[in-house]
KOLTIKOL-478738 format. One record per residue (C-alpha): residue number from 1; residue in one letter; x, y, z. Coordinates in nm, 3 decimals. Layout:
num | residuo | u | v | w
NUM | A | X | Y | Z;
...
END
This chain:
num | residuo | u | v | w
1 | X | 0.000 | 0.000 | 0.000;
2 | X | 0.100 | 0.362 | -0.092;
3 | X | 0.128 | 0.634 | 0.122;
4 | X | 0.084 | 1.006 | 0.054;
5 | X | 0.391 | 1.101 | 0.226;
6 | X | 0.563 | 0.773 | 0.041;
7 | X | 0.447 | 0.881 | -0.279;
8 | X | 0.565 | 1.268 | -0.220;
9 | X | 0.936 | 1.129 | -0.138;
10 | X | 0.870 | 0.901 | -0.466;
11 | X | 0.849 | 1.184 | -0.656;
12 | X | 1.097 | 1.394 | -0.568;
13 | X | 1.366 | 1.175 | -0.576;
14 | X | 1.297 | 1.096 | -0.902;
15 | X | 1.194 | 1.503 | -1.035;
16 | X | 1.550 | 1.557 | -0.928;
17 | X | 1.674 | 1.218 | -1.132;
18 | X | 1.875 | 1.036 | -0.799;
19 | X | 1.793 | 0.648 | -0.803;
20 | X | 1.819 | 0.509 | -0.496;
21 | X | 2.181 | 0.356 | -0.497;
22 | X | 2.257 | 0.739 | -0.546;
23 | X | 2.023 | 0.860 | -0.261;
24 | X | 2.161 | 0.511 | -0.019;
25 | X | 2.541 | 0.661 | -0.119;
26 | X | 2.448 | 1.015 | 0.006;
27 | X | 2.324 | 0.902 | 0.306;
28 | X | 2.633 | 0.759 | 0.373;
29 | X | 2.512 | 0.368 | 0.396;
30 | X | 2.805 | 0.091 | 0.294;
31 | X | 2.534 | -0.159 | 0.233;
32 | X | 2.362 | 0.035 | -0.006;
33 | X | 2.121 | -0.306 | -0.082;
34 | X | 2.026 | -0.185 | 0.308;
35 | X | 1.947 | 0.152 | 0.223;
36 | X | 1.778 | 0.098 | -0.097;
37 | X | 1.571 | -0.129 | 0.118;
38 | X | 1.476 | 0.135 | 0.400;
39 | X | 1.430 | 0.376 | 0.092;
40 | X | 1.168 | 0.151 | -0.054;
41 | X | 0.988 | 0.070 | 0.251;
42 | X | 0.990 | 0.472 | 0.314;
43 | X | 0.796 | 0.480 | -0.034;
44 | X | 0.583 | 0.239 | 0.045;
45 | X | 0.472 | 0.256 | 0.413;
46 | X | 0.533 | 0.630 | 0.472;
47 | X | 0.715 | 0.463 | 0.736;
48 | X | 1.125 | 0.467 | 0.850;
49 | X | 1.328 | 0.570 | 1.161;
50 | X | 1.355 | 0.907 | 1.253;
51 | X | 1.716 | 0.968 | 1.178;
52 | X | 1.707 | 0.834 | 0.806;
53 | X | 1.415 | 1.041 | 0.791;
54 | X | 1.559 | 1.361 | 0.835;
55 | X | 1.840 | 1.260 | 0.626;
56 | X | 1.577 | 1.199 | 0.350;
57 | X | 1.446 | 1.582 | 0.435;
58 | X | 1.773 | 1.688 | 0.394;
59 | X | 1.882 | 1.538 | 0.070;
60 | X | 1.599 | 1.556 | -0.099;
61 | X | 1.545 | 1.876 | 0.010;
62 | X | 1.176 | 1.835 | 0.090;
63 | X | 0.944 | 2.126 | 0.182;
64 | X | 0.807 | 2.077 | 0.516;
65 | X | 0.458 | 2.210 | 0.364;
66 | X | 0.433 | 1.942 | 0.131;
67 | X | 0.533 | 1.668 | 0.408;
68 | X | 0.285 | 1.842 | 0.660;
69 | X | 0.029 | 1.801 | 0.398;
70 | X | 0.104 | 1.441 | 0.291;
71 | X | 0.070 | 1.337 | 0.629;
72 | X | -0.260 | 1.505 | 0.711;
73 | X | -0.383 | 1.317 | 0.381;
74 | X | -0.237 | 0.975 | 0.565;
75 | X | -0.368 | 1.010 | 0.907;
76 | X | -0.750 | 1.131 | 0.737;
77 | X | -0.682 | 0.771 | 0.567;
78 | X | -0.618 | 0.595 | 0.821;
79 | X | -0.881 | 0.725 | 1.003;
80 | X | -1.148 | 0.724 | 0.772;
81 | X | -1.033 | 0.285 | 0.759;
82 | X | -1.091 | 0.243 | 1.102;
83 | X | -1.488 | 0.254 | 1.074;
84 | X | -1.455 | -0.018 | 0.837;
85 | X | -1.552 | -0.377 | 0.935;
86 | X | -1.273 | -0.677 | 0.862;
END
């Protein structure tokens, strides 16, 4: 599933052409499979720890309007699934 805050990451990265080998290497990660990984789950689950997160901010250079957005669109989502029966 595909997050609003995933998908805005998504898209940046890739408006300012860095794949994610390139972002992994600027983050400074020697396992760049590992970071590639994280990356990917970011983009997926809107979800990663805090201090790859704000590296992510940083190199992407992501405007905190945007993110503050996305993630008002997420929690309304998640909200709006709790009401739903299993």
């Amino acid at each position: 599933m595909s997050t609003n805050i995933g998908q805005y990451v998504y898209q940046q990265r890739k408006a300012l052409g860095i794949t994610p080998e390139q972002l992994a290497r600027d983050m400074g990660y020697r396992n760049i499979n590992k970071g590639i990984r994280r990356l990917q789950q970011l983009e997926t689950t809107g979800h990663c720890a805090e201090p790859l997160w704000r590296s992510i901010r940083e190199k992407l250079s992501l405007d905190p309007t945007e993110i503050r957005t996305a993630k008002g669109r997420d929690a309304e989502a998640h909200e709006a699934r709790r009401d739903v029966p299993i």
